[in-house]
N, C-alpha and C positions, 0 to 999 in steps of 0.2 A: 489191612484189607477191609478191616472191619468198617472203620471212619471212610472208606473212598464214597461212598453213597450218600453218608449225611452232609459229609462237606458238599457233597457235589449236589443232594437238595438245597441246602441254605444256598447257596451260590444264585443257582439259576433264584429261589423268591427274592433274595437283595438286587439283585438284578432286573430293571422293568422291561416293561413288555415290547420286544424288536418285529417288528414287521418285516413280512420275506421279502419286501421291497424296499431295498434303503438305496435312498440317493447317494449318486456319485459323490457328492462334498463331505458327508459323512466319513468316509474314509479319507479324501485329502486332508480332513479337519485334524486327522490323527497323526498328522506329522509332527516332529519334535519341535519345541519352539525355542528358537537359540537367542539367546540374551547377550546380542552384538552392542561393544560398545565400540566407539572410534573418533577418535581423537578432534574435535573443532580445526581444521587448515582455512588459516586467512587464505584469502584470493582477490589481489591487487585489480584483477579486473572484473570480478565483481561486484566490488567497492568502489569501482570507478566510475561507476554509469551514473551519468548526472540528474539523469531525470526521475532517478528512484532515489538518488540521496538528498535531492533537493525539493524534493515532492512535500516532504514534511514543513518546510518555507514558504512553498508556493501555495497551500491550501487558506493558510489565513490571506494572504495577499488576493488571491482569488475571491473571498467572502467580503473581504472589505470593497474588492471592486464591485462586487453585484450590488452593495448597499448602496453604493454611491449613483450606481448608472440607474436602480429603482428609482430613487430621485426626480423629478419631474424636470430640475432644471440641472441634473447631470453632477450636479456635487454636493457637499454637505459641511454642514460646519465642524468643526472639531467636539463643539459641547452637544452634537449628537451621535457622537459614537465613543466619547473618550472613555464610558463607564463599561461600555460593554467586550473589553476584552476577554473577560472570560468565555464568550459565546463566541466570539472570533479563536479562542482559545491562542491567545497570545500574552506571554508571561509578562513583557513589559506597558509601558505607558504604549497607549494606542498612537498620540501623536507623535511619540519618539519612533515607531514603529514604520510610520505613513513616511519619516523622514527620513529613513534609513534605501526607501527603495523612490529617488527623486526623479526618475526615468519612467516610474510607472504612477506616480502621486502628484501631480502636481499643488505646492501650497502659494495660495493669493489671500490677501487682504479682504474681509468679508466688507457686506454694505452697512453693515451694524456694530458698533461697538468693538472697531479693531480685532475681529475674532480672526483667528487662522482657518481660513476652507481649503479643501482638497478636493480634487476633481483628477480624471484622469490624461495624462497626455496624448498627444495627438497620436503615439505609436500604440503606446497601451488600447487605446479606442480603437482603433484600425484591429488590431487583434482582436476584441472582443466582438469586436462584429462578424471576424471569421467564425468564431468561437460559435454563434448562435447559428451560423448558416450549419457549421458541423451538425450543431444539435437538432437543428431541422431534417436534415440531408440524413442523421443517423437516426430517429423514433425509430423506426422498425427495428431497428439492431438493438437498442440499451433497451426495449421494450421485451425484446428475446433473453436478453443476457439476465433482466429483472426477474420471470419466465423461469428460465432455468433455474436460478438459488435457488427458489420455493419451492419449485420442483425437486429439488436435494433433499428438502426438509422433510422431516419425519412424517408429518401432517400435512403435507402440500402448502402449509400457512404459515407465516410469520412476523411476529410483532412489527410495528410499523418504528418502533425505536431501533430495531436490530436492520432491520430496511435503511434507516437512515443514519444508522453507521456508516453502512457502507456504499452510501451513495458516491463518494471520490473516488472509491475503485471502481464501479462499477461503470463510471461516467456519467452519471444520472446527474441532469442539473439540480441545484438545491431547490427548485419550486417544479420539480417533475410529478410528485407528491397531490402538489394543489391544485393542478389542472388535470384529474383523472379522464375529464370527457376527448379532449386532446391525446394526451398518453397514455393511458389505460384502454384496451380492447375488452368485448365481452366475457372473455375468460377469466377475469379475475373481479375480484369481487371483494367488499370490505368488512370485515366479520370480528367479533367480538373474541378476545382470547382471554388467558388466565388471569387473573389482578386486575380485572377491569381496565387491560390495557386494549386498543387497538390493532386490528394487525392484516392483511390482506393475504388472500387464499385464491389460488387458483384450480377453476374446476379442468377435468384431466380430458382432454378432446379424444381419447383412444387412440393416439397415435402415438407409436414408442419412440420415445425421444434417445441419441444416442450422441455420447459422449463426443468431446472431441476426439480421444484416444480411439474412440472406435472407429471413427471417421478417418483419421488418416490411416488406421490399419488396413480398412478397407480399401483406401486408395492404393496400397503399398499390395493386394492382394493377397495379405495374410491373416486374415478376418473375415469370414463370411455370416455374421449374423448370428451366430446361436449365443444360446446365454451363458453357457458355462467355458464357453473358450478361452485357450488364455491367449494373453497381450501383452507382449513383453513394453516396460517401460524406457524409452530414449536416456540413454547414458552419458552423460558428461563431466567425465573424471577430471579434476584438477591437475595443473603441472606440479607433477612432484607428489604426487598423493596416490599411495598405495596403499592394496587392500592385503590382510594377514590372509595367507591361505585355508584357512576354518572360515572366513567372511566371505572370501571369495565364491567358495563354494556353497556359500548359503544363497548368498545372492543370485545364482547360476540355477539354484534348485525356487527362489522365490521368483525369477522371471518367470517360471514352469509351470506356474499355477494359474488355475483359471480369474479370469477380471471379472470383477461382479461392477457393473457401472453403479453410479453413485441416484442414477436415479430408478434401480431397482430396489425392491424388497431384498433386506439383507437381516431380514430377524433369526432364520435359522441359521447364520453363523455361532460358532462358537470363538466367544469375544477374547480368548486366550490363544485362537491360532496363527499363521501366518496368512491363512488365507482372509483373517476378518482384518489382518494387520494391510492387505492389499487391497483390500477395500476401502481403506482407511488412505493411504497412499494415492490410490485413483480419486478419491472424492480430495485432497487437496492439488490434485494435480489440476481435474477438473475447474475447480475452484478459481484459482490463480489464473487461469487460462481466459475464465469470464473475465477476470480484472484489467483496465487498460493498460496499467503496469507490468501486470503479470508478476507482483507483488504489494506484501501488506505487511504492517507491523503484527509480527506473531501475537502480542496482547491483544490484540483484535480479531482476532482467528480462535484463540482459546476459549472466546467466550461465546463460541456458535456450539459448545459441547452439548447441548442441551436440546438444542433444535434440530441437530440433524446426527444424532444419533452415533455422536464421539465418543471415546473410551475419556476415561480421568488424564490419561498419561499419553496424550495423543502429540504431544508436543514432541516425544521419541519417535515420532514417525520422519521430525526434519533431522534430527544428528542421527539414524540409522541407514538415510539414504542420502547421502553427501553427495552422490551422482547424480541425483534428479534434485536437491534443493540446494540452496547455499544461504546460509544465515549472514546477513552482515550485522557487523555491530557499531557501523557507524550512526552519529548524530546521540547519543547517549540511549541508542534503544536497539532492539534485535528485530529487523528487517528478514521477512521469509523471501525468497527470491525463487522463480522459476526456472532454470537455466537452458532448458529447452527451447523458451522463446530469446532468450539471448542468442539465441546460434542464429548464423546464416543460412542454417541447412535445415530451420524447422519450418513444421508447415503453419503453424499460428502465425497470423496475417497482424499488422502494427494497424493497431487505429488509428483512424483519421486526428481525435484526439487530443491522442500522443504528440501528433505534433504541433497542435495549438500552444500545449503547454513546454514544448519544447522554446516556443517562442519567445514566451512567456520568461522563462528560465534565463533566456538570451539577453532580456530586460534586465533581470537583476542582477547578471554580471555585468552589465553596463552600468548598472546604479552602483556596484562597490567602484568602478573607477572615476567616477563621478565623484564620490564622496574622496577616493585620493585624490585628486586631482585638487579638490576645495579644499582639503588639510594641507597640501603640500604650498596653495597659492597663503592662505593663511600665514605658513609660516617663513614664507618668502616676504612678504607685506611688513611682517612685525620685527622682520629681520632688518628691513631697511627703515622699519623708522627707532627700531634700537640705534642703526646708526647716523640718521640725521641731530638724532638725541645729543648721539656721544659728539659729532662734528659742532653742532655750536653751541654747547661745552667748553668747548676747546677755542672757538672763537672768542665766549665770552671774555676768557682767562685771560688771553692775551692782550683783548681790547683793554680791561685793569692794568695789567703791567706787562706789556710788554717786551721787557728783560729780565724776568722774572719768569725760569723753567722751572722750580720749585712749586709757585703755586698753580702750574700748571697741570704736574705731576699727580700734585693732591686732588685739585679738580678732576682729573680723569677716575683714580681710583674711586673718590664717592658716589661719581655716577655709574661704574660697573657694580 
């Protein structure tokens, strides 16, 4: 009885100072945090979709057609691009490269020095000119979507290297950049960041900008605007993939929590709860959503932790929610995937885009049958002059002696 009062002074001074007004999240924050793990399930159809497994093909083929169509006279010689694979980021020789896709490269004869040029064909050209009406027809939209990211970020600003990363997802042509007076509005502005890098910052117009997930909440009439509401996230369970009943009901109690959008102040979470961990879920859901893919190579994703405000181990946000993401692991790298915009039932709208490069895509499955087709004529060709070979052979022999099947005999074997 003696100790109940000093224990009970020390307590209250270890203890800092609580105000008789504590916010609601304060107490959500004190829910337990369960250390779900659950097992990687391939998914045949979502390793199927062509335009996200072949995306990583089509970027260099995209970079080398814009080199070519810069061009004043629309093509280019080989000894002006053959060194610069690395900036194409293409592993092999560039000309083996340009030759591998002959539907969308074509090679002629230069006017100098027997060189091999490349120039694009009559289909490839016809696409890329759709290509550019898209890019016309969409500035206000990639101008929103650019907008937004920054918007995400800690700072409202970000390096113009981490910008041009991810200008293939985001749809941004590669020279979107260097015509600011064109595609850049007064909102943004180009400002100096750490390491004497470059980096563009947008000033904030006071209107609250609201996620996608809010948006279609609100369309669904389950959303009215406040900040602390929750938003349950769209579910998309794989065939055959079940949850352990401790997951299940975590997951049941993690929809239940309120959504903090990714473009609010989220410093007072506590970065050890579930609810900083759904914050963390909405800001890649968001994310992906800008993307015209509606996917990215997670290496590319890992390393925005810095800018907008990621835990170390944020990467456990795609294998804990198997229902809103799906990792593939094709093409030798791990692909984050949306699955929300995979459905026919979501409200994320396909960009325009999307289907240029679908086109595109369409190209170089034409070019691998092309190239069968030139292996298969190849060895149709050599096949019949191995046998006009062996036939007068066999003419000679006889023209010598002809009563003589022995040295006939011989002569065929020496020539197989």
């Amino acid at each position: 009885m003696f100790f109940k009062p000093i224990i009970k002074t020390l307590l209250s001074a270890s203890l800092p100072y609580q105000p008789e007004k504590i916010p609601p999240y304060i107490y959500i924050q004190k829910q337990s945090y369960v250390d779900v793990y659950m097992k990687w399930k391939k998914d045949s159809y979502y390793d199927s979709i062509e335009h996200i497994y072949k995306s990583v093909q089509l970027r260099p083929i995209i970079s080398l057609k814009n080199c070519i169509v810069q061009n004043a006279n629309g093509c280019v010689p080989i000894s002006a691009i053959s060194k610069r694979g690395t900036e194409f980021d293409i592993p092999i020789k560039v000309a083996r490269f340009l030759r591998q896709y002959p539907s969308i490269f074509e090679e002629f004869t230069g006017p100098e020095h027997n060189l091999p040029w490349f120039r694009l064909t009559q289909e490839a050209a016809e696409i890329h000119r759709e290509e550019r009406k898209v890019y016309e027809n969409c500035r206000e939209d990639l101008r929103g979507r650019l907008k937004r990211l920054i918007l995400m970020s800690k700072q409202k600003v970000l390096p113009l290297k981490i910008i041009k990363g991810l200008e293939w997802y985001l749809g941004l042509p590669e020279d979107f950049l260097q015509h600011p007076e064109e595609n850049l509005d007064g909102s943004f502005r180009f400002v100096d960041v750490e390491d004497g890098l470059k980096g563009l910052a947008v000033e904030s117009e006071g209107k609250r900008v609201l996620s996608m997930l809010q948006r279609d909440a609100m369309k669904k009439g389950v959303y009215f605007g406040g900040s602390m509401e929750a938003i349950e996230f769209s579910l998309f369970p794989s065939k055959g993939f079940r949850l352990r009943r401790k997951i299940d009901d975590w997951l049941k109690e993690f929809q239940k929590l309120p959504y903090v959008s990714p473009y609010e102040d989220f410093s007072h979470l506590d970065p050890n709860s579930d609810l900083a961990e759904k914050r963390v879920v909405g800001f890649l859901h968001e994310l992906l959503c800008l993307f015209v893919e509606n996917s990215a190579e997670r290496r590319k994703l890992l390393c925005l932790k810095k800018y907008f405000g990621l835990p170390q181990k944020m990467h456990k946000a795609f294998e804990r929610h198997p229902h809103i993401f799906y990792l593939s692991l094709r093409n030798k790298t791990c692909t984050a995937i949306l699955k929300e915009a995979c459905s026919n039932k979501s409200g994320i709208e396909r960009h325009p885009l999307l289907r240029v490069r679908k086109k595109y895509i369409q190209l170089m499955k034409k070019s691998e049958v092309i190239l069968k087709n030139r292996r298969f004529s190849n060895r149709f060709v050599e096949s019949k002059n191995v046998e006009k070979d062996l036939d007068l052979d066999l003419d000679l022999d006889y023209d010598n002696d002809e009563g003589s099947s022995e040295i006939t005999v011989c002569s065929f074997v020496e020539v197989s």
